[in-house]
C-alpha positions as CSV (number, residue, x, y, z in Angstrom):
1,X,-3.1,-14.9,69.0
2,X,-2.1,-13.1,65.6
3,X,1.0,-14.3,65.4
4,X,-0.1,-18.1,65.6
5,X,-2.9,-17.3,62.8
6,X,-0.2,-15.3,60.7
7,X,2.0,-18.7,61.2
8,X,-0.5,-21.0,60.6
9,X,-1.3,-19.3,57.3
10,X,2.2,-18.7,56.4
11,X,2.5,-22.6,56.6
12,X,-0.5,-23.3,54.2
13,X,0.6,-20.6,52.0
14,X,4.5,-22.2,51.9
15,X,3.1,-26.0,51.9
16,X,0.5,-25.2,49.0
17,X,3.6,-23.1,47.0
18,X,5.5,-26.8,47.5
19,X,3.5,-29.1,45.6
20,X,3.2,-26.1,42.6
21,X,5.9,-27.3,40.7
22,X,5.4,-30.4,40.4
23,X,2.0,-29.9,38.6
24,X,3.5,-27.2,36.6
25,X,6.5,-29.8,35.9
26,X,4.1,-32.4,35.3
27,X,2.2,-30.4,32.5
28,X,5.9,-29.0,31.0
29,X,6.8,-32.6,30.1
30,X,3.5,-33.8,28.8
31,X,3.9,-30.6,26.2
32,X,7.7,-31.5,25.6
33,X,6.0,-35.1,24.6
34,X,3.9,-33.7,22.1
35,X,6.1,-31.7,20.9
36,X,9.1,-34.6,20.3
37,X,5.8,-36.8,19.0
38,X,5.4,-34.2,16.4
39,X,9.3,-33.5,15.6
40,X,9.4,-37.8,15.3
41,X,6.4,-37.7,12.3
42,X,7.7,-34.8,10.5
43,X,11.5,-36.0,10.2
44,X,10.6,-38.7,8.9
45,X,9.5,-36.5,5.2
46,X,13.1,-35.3,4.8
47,X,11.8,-32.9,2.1
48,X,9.0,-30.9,4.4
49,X,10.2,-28.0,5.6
50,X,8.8,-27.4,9.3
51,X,8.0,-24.0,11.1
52,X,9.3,-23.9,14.6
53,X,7.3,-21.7,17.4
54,X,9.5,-20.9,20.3
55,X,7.9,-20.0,24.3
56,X,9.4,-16.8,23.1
57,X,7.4,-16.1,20.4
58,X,10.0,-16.1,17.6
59,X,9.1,-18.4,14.6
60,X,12.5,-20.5,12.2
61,X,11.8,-22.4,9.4
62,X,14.0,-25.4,8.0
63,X,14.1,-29.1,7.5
64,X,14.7,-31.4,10.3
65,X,18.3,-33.6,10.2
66,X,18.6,-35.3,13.2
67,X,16.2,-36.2,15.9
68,X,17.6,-37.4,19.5
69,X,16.5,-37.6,23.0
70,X,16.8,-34.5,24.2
71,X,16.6,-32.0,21.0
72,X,16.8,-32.2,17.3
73,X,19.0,-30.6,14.7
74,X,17.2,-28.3,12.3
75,X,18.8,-26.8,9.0
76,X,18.0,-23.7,7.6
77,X,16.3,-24.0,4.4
78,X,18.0,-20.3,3.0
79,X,22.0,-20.8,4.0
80,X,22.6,-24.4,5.3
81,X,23.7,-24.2,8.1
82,X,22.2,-26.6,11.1
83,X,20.9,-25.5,14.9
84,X,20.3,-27.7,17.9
85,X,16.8,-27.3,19.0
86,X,15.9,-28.2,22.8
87,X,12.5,-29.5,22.7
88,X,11.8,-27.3,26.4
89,X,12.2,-24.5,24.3
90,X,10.2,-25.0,21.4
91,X,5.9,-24.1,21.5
92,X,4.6,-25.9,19.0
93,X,6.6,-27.5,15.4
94,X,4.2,-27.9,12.4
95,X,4.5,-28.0,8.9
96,X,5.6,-24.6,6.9
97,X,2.8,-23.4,4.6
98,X,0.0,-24.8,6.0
99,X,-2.5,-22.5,4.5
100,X,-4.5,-22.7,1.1
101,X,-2.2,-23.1,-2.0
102,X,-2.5,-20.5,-4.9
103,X,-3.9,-23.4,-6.9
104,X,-6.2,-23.9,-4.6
105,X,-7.5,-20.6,-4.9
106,X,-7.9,-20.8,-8.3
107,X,-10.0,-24.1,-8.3
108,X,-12.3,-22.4,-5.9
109,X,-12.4,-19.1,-7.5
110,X,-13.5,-21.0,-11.5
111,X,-16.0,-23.0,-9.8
112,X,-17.5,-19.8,-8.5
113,X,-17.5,-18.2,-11.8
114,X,-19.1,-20.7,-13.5
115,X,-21.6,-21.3,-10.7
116,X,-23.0,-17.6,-11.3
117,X,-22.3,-17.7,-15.1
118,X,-24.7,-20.5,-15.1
119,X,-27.0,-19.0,-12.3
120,X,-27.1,-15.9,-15.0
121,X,-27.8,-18.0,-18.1
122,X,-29.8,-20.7,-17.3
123,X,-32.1,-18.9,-14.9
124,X,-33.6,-16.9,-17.9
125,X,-33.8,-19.8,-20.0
126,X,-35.7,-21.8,-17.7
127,X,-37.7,-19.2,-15.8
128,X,-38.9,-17.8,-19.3
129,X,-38.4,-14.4,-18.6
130,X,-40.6,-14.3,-14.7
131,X,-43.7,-15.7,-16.1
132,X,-43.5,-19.0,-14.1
133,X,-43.4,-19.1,-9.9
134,X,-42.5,-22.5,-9.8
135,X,-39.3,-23.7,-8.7
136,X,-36.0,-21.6,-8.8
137,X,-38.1,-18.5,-10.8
């Protein structure tokens, strides 16, 4: 009696671990999609440099030559020289420097200024030194 419930399960366990990868398959080329979707609108700015995330966790960055089928040729922005990029292998590709620019920055940091510079003089002036509790005073 144990050893036909010990086979029964072993047959559920084996028949479940058979349809496995083909979900996990399934899911592995809808990522490898969006990831040669992605390579296919960044190529086409031959002057963006692009950051490549690997499954592995390592990061490149370089500008993409040549876009194919099956993987795409990346050059290295420091020494020139090109690598062949599987798209299985990469995570995600975006576009290097994504964050805020230093100019950026700077736009947001004078419009704060003068927000509290005029916070600091024009409160006064119109507030006429606490004597009104109307409005802003």
């Amino acid at each position: 009696m144990i050893k036909r419930h010990l086979a029964v399960t072993l047959s559920v366990i084996i028949t479940a671990l058979s349809f496995l990868p083909a979900t996990a398959m399934a899911q592995s080329t809808a990522e490898i999609e969006k990831v040669r979707a992605k390579v296919q609108t960044l190529s086409t700015s031959k002057d963006s440099q692009v950051e490549v995330k690997f499954r592995d966790r390592t990061k490149i960055k370089g500008y993409i030559d040549r876009v194919e089928p099956l993987s795409f040729t990346l050059r290295n922005a420091k020494d020139g020289t090109s690598q062949s990029i599987i798209y299985s292998e990469v995570d995600s590709v975006s576009k290097a420097g994504g964050g805020i620019s230093t100019k950026t920055w700077l736009i947001l940091g004078g419009v704060a200024a003068g927000a509290v510079t005029t916070w600091l003089v024009v409160k006064p002036a119109v507030c006429d030194g606490g004597a009104q509790t109307r409005g802003i005073c």
